[in-house]
N, CA, C and O of each residue as an XYZ file, in Angstrom:
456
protein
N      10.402    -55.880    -10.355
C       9.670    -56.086     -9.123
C       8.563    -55.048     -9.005
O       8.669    -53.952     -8.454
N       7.561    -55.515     -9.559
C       6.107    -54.898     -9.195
C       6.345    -54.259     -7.716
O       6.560    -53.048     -7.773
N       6.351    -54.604     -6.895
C       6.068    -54.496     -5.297
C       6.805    -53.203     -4.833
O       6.353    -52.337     -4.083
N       8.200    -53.252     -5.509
C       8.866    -52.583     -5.381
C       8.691    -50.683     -5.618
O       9.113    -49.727     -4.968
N       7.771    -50.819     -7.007
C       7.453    -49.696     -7.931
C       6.162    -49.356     -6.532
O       6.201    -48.533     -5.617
N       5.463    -50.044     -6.777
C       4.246    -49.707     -5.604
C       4.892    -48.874     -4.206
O       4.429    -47.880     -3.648
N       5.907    -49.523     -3.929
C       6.498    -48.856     -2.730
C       6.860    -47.507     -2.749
O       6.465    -46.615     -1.998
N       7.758    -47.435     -3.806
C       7.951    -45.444     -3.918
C       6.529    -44.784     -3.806
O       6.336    -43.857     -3.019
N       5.371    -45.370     -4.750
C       4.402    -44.800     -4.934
C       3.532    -44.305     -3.306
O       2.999    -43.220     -3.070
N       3.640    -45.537     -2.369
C       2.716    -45.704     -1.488
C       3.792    -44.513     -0.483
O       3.226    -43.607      0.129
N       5.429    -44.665     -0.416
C       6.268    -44.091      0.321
C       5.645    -42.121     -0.113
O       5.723    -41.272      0.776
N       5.107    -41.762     -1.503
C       4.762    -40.629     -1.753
C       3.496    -39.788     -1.214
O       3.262    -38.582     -1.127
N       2.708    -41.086     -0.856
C       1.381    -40.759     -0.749
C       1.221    -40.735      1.068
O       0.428    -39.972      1.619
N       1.918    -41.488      1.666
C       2.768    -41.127      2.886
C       3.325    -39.806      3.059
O       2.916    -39.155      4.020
N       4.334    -39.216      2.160
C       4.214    -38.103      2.589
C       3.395    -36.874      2.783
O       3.272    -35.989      3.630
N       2.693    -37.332      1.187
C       1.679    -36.473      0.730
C       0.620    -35.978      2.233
O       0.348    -34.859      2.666
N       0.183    -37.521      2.773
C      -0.568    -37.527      4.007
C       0.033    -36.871      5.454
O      -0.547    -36.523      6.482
N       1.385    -36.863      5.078
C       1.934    -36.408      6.210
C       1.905    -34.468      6.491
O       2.132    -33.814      7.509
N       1.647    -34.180      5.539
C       2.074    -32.866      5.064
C       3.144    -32.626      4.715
O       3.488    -31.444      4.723
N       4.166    -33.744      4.235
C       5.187    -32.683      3.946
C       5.691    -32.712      2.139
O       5.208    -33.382      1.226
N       6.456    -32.036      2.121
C       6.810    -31.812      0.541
C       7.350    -33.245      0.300
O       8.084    -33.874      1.061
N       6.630    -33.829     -1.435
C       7.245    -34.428     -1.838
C       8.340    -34.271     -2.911
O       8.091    -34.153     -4.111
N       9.597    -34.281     -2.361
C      10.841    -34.206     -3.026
C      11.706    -35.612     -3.117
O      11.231    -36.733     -2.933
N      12.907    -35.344     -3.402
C      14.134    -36.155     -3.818
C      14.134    -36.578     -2.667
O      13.661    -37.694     -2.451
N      14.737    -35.694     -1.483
C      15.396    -35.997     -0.206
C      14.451    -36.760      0.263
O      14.807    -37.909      0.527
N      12.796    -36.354      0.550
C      12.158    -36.698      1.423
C      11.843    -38.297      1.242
O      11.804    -39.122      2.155
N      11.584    -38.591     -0.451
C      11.368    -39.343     -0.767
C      12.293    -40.697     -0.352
O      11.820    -41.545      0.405
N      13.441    -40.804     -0.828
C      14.255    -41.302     -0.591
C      14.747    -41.667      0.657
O      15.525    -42.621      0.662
N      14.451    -41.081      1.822
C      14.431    -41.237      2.971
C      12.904    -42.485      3.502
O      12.900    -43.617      3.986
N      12.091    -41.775      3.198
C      10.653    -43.028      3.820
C      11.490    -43.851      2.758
O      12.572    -43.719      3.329
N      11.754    -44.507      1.776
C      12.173    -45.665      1.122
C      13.102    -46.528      1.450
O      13.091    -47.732      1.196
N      14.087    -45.802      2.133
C      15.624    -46.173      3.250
C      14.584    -46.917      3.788
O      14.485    -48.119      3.543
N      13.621    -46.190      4.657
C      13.253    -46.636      6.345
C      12.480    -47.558      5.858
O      12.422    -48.519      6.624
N      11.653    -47.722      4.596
C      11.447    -48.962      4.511
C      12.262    -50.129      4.105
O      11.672    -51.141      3.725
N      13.522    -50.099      4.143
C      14.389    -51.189      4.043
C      15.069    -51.551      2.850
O      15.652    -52.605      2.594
N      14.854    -50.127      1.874
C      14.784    -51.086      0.354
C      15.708    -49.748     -0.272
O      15.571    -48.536     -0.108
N      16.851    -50.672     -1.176
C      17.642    -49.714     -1.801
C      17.059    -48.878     -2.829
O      16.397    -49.207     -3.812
N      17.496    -47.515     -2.346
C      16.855    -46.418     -3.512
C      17.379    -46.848     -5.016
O      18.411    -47.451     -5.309
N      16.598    -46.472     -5.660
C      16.748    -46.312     -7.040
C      16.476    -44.890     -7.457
O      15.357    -44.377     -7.462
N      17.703    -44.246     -7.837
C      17.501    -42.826     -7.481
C      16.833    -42.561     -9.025
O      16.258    -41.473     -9.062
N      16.777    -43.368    -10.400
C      16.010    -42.946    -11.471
C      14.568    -42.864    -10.933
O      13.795    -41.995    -11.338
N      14.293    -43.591    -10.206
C      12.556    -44.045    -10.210
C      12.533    -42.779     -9.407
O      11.858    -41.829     -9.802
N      13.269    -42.712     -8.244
C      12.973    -41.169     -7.088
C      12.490    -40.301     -8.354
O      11.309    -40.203     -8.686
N      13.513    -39.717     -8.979
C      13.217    -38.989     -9.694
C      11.776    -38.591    -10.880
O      11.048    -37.619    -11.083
N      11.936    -39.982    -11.440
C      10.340    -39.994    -12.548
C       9.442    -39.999    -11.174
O       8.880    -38.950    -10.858
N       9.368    -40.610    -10.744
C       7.901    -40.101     -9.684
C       7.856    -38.399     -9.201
O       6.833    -37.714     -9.174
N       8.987    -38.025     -8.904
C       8.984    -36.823     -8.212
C       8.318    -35.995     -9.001
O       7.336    -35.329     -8.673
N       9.123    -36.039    -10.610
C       8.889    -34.940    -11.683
C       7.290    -35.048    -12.216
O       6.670    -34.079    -12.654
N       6.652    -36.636    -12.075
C       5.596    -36.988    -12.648
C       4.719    -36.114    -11.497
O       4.197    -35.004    -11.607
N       4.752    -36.859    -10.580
C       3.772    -36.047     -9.177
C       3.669    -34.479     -9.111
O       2.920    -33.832     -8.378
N       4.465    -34.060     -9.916
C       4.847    -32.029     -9.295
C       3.802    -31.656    -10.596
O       3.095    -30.673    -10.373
N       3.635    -32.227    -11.754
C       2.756    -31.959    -12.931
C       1.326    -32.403    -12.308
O       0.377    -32.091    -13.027
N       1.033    -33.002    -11.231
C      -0.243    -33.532    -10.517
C      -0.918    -32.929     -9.752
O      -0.143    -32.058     -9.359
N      -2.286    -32.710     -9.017
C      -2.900    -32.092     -8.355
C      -3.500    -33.190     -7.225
O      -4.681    -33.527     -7.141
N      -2.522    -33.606     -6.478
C      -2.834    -35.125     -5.595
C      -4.151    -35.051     -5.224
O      -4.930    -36.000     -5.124
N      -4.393    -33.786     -5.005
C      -5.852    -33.841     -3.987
C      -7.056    -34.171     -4.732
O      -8.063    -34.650     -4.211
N      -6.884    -33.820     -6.338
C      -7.879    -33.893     -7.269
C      -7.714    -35.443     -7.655
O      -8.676    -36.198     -7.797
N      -6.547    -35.770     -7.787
C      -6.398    -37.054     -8.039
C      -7.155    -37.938     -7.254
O      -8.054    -38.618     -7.750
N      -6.801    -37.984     -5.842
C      -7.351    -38.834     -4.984
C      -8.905    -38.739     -4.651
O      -9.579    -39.735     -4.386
N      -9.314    -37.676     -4.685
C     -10.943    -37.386     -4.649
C     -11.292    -38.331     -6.032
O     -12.155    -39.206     -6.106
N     -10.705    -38.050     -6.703
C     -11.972    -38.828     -8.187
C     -11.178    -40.485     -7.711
O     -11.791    -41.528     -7.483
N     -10.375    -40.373     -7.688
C     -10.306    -42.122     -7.714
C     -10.376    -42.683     -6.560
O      -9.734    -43.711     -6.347
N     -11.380    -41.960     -5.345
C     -12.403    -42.217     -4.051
C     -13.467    -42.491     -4.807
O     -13.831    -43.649     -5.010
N     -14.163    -41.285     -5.376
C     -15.622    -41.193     -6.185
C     -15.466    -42.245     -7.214
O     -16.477    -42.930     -7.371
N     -14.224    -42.605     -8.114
C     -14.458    -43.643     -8.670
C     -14.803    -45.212     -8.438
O     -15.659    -45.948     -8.927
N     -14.047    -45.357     -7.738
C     -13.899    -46.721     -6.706
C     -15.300    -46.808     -5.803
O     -15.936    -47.853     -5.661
N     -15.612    -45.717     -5.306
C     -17.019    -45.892     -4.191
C     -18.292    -46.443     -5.781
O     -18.897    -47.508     -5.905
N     -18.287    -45.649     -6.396
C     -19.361    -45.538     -7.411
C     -19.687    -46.584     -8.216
O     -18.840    -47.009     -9.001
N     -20.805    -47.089     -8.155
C     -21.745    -47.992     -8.620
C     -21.688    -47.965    -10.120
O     -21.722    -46.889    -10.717
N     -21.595    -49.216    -10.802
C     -21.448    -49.310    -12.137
C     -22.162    -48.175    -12.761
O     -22.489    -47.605    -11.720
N     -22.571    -47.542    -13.568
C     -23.470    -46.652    -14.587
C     -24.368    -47.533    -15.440
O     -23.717    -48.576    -15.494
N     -25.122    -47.664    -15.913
C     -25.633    -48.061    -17.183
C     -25.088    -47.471    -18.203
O     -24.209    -46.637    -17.983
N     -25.568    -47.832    -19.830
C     -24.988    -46.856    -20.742
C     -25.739    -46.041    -20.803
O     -26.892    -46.235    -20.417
N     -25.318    -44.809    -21.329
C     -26.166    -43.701    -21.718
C     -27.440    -43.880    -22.720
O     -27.412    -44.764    -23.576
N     -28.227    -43.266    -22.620
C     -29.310    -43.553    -24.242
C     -28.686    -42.563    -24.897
O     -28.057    -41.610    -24.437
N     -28.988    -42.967    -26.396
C     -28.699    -41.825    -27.430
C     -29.534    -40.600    -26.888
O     -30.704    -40.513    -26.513
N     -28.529    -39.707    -26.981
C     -29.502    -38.181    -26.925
C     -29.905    -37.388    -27.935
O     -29.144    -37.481    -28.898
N     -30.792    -36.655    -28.092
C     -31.793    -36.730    -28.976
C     -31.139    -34.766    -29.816
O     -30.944    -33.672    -29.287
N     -31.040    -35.204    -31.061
C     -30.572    -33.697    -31.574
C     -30.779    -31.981    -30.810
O     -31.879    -31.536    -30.481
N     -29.885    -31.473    -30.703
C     -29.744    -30.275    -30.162
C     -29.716    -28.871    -30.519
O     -28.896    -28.460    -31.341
N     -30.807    -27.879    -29.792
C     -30.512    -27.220    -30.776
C     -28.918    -26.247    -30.507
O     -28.228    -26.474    -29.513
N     -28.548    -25.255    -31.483
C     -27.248    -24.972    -31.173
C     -27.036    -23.987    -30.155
O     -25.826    -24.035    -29.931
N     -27.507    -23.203    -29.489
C     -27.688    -22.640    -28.031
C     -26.956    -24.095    -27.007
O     -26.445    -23.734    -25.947
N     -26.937    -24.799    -27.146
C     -26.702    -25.965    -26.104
C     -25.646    -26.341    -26.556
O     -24.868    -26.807    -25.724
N     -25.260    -26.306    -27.780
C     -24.038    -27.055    -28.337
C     -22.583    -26.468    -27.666
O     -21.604    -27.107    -27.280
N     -22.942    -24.336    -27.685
C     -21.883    -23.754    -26.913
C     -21.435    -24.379    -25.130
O     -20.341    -24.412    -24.567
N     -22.454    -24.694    -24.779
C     -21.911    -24.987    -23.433
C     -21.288    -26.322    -22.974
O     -20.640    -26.538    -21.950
N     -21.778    -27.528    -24.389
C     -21.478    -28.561    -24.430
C     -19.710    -28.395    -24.677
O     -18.959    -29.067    -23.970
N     -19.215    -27.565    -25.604
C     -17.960    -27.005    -25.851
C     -16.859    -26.924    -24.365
O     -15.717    -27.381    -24.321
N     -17.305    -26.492    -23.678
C     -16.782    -25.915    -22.443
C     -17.002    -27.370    -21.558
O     -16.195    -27.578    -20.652
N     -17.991    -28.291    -21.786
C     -17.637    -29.434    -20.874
C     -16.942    -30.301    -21.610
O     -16.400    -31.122    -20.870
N     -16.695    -30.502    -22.849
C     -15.746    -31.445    -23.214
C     -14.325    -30.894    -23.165
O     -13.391    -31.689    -23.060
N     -14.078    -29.422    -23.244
C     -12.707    -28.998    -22.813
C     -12.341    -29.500    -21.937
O     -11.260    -30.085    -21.874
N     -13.608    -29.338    -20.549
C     -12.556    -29.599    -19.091
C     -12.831    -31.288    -18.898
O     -12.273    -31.940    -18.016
N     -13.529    -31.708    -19.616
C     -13.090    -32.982    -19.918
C     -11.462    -33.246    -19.864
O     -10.833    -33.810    -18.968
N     -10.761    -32.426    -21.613
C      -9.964    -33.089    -22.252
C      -9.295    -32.346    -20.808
O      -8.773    -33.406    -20.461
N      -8.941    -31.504    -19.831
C      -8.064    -30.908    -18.827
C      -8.362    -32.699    -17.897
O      -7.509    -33.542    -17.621
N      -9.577    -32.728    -17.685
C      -8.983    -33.898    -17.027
C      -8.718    -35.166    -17.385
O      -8.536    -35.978    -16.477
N      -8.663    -35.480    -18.381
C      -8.298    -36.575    -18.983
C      -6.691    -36.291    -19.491
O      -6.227    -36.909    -20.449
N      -6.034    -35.448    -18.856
C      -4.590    -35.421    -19.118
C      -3.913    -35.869    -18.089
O      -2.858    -36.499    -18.160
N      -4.633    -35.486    -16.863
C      -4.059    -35.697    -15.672
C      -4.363    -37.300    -15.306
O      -3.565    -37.918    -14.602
N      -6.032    -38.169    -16.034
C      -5.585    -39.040    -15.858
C      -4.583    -39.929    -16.979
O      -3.916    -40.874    -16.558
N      -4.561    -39.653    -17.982
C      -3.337    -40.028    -18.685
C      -1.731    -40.198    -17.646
O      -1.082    -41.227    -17.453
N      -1.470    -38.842    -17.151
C      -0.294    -38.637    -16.439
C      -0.572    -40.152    -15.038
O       0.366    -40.847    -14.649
N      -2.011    -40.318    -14.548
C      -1.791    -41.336    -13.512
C      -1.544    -42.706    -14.174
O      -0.739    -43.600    -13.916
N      -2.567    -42.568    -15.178
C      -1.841    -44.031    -15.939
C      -0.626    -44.541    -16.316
O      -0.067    -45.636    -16.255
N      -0.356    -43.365    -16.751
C       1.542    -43.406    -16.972
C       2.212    -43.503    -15.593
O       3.292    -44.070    -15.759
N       2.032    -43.196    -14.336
C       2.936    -43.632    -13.058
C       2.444    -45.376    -12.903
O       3.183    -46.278    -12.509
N       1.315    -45.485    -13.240
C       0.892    -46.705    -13.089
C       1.945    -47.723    -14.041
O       2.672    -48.590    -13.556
N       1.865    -47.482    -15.108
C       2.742    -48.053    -15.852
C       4.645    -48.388    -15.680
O       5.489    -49.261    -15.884
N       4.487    -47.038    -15.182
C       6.325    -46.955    -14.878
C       6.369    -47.593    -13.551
O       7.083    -48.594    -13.482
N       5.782    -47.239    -12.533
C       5.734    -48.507    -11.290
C       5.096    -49.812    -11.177
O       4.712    -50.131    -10.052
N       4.931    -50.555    -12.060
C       4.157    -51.934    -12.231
C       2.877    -51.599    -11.512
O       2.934    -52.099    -10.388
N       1.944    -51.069    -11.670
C       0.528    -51.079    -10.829
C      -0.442    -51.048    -11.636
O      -1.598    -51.050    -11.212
């Protein structure tokens, strides 16, 4: 049940909004009150997945993603000299930093049908 997986997710982001900690207990509780028997494995993979996450960073880019207007493709860029190449270094690092975290959202996506 797709719908179901969505629900822990949306029950997290509820708390998240609420201010309060997302844990076991808390979790499991908004999921009661929504009517629906816990599944205390899933409590868990979400909990452990979310605590490796930075919600706030999360949700800002996939605002900015969603608001944002297709791109065109890039043009080829034109040879560099190597003075430029060092700083290019340092943006594909924090690239690969954030392309882990979205890895980690793809993977909740996956484990909750979304």
């Amino acid at each position: 049940m797709a719908q179901e997986g969505k629900a822990y997710v949306h029950a997290a982001l509820a708390l998240y909004y609420a201010g309060a900690q997302i844990n076991e207990d808390n979790l499991k509780k908004v999921v009661e009150a929504l009517g629906l028997q816990v599944d205390d494995a899933k409590v868990k993979m979400l909990v452990a997945s979310l605590s490796q996450l930075n919600l706030e960073d999360v949700l800002k880019n996939a605002t900015a993603v969603s608001v944002a207007a297709p791109a065109a493709a890039p043009a080829a860029a034109p040879a560099q000299a190597p003075a430029q190449q060092g700083g290019e270094q340092k943006k594909e690092e924090e690239k690969k930093s954030e392309a882990s975290e979205a890895d980690i959202s793809a993977g909740l996506s996956g484990l909750f049908g979304m």
